[in-house]
C-alpha positions in Angstrom: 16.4 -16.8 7.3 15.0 -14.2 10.0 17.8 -11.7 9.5 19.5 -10.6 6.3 22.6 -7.9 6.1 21.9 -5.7 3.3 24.9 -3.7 2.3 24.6 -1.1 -0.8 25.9 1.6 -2.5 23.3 4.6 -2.8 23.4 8.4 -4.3 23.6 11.0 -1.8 23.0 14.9 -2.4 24.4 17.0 0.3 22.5 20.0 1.2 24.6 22.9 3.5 23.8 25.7 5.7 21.6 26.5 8.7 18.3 26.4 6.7 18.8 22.8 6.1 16.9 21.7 8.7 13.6 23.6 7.6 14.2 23.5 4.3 13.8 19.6 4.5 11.2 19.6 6.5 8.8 21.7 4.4 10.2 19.3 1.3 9.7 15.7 3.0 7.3 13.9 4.9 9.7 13.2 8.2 9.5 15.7 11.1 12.8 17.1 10.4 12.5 20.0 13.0 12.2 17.3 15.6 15.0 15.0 14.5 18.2 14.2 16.0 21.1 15.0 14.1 23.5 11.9 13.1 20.6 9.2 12.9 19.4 8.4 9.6 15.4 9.8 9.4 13.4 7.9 6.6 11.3 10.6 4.7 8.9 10.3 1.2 9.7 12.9 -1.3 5.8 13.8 -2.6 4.3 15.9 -5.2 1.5 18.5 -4.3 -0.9 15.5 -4.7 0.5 13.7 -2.1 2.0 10.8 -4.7 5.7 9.4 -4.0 8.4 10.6 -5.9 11.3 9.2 -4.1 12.3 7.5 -0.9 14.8 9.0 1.3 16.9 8.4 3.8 18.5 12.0 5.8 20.7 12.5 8.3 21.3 16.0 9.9 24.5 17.5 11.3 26.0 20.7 12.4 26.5 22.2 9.0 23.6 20.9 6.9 22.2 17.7 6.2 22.9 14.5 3.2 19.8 13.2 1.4 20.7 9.6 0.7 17.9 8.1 -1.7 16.8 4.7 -1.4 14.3 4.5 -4.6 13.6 7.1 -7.3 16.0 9.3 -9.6 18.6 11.4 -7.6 18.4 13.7 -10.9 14.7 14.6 -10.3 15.1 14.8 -6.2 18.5 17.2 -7.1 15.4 19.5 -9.6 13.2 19.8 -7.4 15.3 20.9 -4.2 16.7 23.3 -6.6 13.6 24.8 -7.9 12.5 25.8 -4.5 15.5 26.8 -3.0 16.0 30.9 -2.3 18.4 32.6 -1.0 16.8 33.4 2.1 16.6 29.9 2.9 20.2 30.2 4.3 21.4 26.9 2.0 23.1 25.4 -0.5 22.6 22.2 -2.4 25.9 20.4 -3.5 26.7 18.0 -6.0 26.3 13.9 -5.4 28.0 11.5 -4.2 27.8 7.3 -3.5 27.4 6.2 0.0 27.7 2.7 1.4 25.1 1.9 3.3 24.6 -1.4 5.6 21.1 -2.0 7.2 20.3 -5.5 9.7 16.6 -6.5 8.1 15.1 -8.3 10.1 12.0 -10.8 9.6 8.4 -9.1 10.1 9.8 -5.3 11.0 8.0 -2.4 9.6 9.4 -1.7 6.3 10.3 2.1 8.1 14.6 1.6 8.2 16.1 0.6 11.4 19.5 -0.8 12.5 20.9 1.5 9.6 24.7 1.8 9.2 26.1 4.8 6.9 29.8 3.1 6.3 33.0 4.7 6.1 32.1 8.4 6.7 32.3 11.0 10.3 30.8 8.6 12.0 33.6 5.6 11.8 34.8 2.8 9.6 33.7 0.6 12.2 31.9 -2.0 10.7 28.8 -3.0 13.7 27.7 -5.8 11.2 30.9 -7.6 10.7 29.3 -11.0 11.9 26.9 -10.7 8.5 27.5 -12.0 5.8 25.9 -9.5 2.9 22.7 -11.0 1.1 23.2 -11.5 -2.7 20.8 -9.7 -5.4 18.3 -12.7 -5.2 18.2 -13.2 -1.5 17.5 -9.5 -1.2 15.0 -9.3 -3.8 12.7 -12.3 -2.5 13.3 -10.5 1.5 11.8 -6.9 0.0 8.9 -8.8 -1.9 7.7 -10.6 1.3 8.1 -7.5 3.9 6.6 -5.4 0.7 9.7 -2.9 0.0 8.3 -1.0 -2.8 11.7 -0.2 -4.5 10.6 -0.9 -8.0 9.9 2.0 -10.5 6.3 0.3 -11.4 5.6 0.9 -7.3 7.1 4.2 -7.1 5.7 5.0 -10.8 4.6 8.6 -9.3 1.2 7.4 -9.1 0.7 6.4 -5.4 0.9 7.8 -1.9 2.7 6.7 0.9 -0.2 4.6 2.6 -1.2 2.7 -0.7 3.1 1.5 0.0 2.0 0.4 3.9 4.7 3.7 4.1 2.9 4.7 7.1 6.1 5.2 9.6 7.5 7.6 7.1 4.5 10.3 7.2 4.6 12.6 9.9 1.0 13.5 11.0 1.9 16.2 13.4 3.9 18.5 11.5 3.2 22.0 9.8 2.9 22.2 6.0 4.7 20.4 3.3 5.1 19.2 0.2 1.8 17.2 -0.6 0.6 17.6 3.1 -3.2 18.2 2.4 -3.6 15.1 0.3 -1.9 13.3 2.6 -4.0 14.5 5.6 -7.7 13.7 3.7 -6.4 10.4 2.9 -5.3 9.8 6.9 -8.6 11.3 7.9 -10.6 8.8 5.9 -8.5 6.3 7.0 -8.7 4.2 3.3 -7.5 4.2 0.6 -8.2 3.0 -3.1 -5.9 0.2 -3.3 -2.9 -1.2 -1.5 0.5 -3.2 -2.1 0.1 -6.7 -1.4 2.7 -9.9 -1.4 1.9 -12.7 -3.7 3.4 -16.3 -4.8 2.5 -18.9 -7.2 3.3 -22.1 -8.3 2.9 -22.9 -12.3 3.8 -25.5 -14.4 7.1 -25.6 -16.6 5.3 -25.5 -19.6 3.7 -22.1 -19.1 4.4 -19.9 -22.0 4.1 -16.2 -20.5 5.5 -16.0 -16.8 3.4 -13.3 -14.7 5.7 -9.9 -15.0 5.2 -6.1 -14.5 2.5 -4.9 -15.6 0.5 -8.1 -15.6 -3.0 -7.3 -14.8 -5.0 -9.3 -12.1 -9.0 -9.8 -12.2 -11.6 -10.9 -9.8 -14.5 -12.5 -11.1 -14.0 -11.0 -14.4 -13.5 -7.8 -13.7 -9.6 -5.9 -12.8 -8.9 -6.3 -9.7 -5.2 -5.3 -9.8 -1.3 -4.7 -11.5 1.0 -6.7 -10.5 4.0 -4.3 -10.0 7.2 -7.2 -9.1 7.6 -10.8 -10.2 10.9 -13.1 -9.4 11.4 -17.0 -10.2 12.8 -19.1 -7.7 15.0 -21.3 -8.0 14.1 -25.0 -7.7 15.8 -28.2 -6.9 13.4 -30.5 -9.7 12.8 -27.5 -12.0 9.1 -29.6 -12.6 7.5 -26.4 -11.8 8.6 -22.6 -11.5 7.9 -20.5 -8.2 7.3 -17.3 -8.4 6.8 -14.3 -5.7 5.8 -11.1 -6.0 4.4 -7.7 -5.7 0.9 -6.3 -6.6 -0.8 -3.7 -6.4 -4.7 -4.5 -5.2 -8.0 -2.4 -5.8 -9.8 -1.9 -1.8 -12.7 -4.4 -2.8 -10.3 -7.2 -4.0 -8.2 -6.6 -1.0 -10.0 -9.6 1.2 -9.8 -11.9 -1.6 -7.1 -14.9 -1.2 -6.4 -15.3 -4.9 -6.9 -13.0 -8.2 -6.4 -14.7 -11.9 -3.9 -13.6 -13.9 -5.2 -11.9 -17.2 -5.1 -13.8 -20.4 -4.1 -17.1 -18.5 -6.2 -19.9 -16.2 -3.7 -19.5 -13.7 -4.0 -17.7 -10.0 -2.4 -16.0 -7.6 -2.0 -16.2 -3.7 -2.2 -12.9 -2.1 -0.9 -11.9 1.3 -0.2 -8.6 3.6 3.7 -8.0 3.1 5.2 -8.7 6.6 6.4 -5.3 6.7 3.5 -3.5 5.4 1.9 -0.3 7.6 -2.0 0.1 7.5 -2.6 3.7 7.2 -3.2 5.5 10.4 -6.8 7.4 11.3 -6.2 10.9 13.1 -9.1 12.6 14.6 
């Protein structure tokens, strides 16, 4: 399947006055200052040290701006815009609310959003994907774990920065300060980092005790090489063995390797880029 309709309800907090703009863009990755309004701008929410918090997706208009968020808790985004916010920011942050949202994936794209739909709202009931049929829970939860969505709280676990995701598309390089800039600029100026998100599948017997899960650590050679941070069974027509796919998250010297054991068990791993996944860029 090379294109897959997803179509979900997500939280949306909407933030209004003429300071929206700039307030967003000193709080989010995106270059807000730059964007158009009415197009849905994918942005990372980051703490001073750079790590992810939240994924978002914004979209500007005349009279402020929503904050729809893809991954992490609304309740902590909602915090920590109110923490900052003053009055001479010229803004006010409003309660939530759910938002359909339809988005076109498409096979090997860069796991930054495109062909993003916000349904039923100013811009139209229209539906532009009518001739999709929406994906079902599995079906979209083996497409993210082969383009490497990290949507799972044990990738977004407040530990790791955008280019440990492959979130490359959603950093802006070229913008003034923000939340979590400076880390964010070392790490693009060394151009590494110390691990990365990787795809993996497996194939292991029916009798296998303990499935691979969350959690699960991965070792090369004997020593850790990795946590896997996703793991889903699929389905089977013989059921003589079960197949598994998968998210990890891989140390930088295990990175080249094309299989890791799984701790605790003589079985392996397969490991692959996500289709989707972003190296991190260099800047001069």
């Amino acid at each position: 399947m090379s294109r897959l309709l997803w179509d979900q309800c997500f939280p949306v907090l909407r933030l209004e006055g003429s300071g929206s703009r700039s307030f967003l863009h000193g709080q989010t990755s995106a270059d807000i200052q730059q964007a158009e309004t009415g197009i849905p701008i994918p942005a990372c929410w980051l703490d001073a040290t750079g790590r992810v918090q939240a994924l978002l997706e914004i979209r500007l208009d005349l009279s402020g701006a929503d904050v729809l968020v893809l991954a992490g808790a609304i309740d902590a985004v909602s915090a920590g815009f109110d923490r900052v916010i003053f009055p001479a920011d010229r803004l006010r942050l409003r309660g939530a609310r759910q938002q359909r949202r339809q988005e076109l994936l498409v096979r090997g794209q860069p796991t930054e959003p495109v062909n993003v739909f916000w349904a039923n709202d100013d811009q139209g009931s229209g539906n532009q994907f009518s001739e999709y049929e929406a994906g079902n829970k599995g079906q979209l939860d083996h497409w993210r774990l082969r383009q490497g969505w990290p949507l799972s709280p044990a990738e977004l676990d407040g530990t790791t920065n955008p280019f440990e995701l492959g979130l490359a598309p959603w950093v802006s390089l070229n913008k003034g300060c923000y939340l979590g800039q400076e880390t964010v600029a070392k790490l693009a100026s060394r151009g590494e980092v110390k691990q990365q998100l990787r795809s993996w599948s497996a194939t292991f017997g029916s009798d296998l005790e303990q499935a691979p899960q969350q959690g699960t650590m991965l070792r090369c050679k004997g020593e850790r090489a990795g946590v896997i941070t996703s793991a889903l069974q699929i389905e089977t027509l013989d059921g003589a063995a079960q197949e598994w796919v998968g998210l990890a998250l891989v140390r930088r010297k295990s990175l080249s390797e094309p299989e890791l054991n799984i701790e605790s068990e003589h079985q392996s791993i397969q490991l692959f880029k996500p289709l989707g996944f972003s190296e991190p860029p260099t800047r001069d």
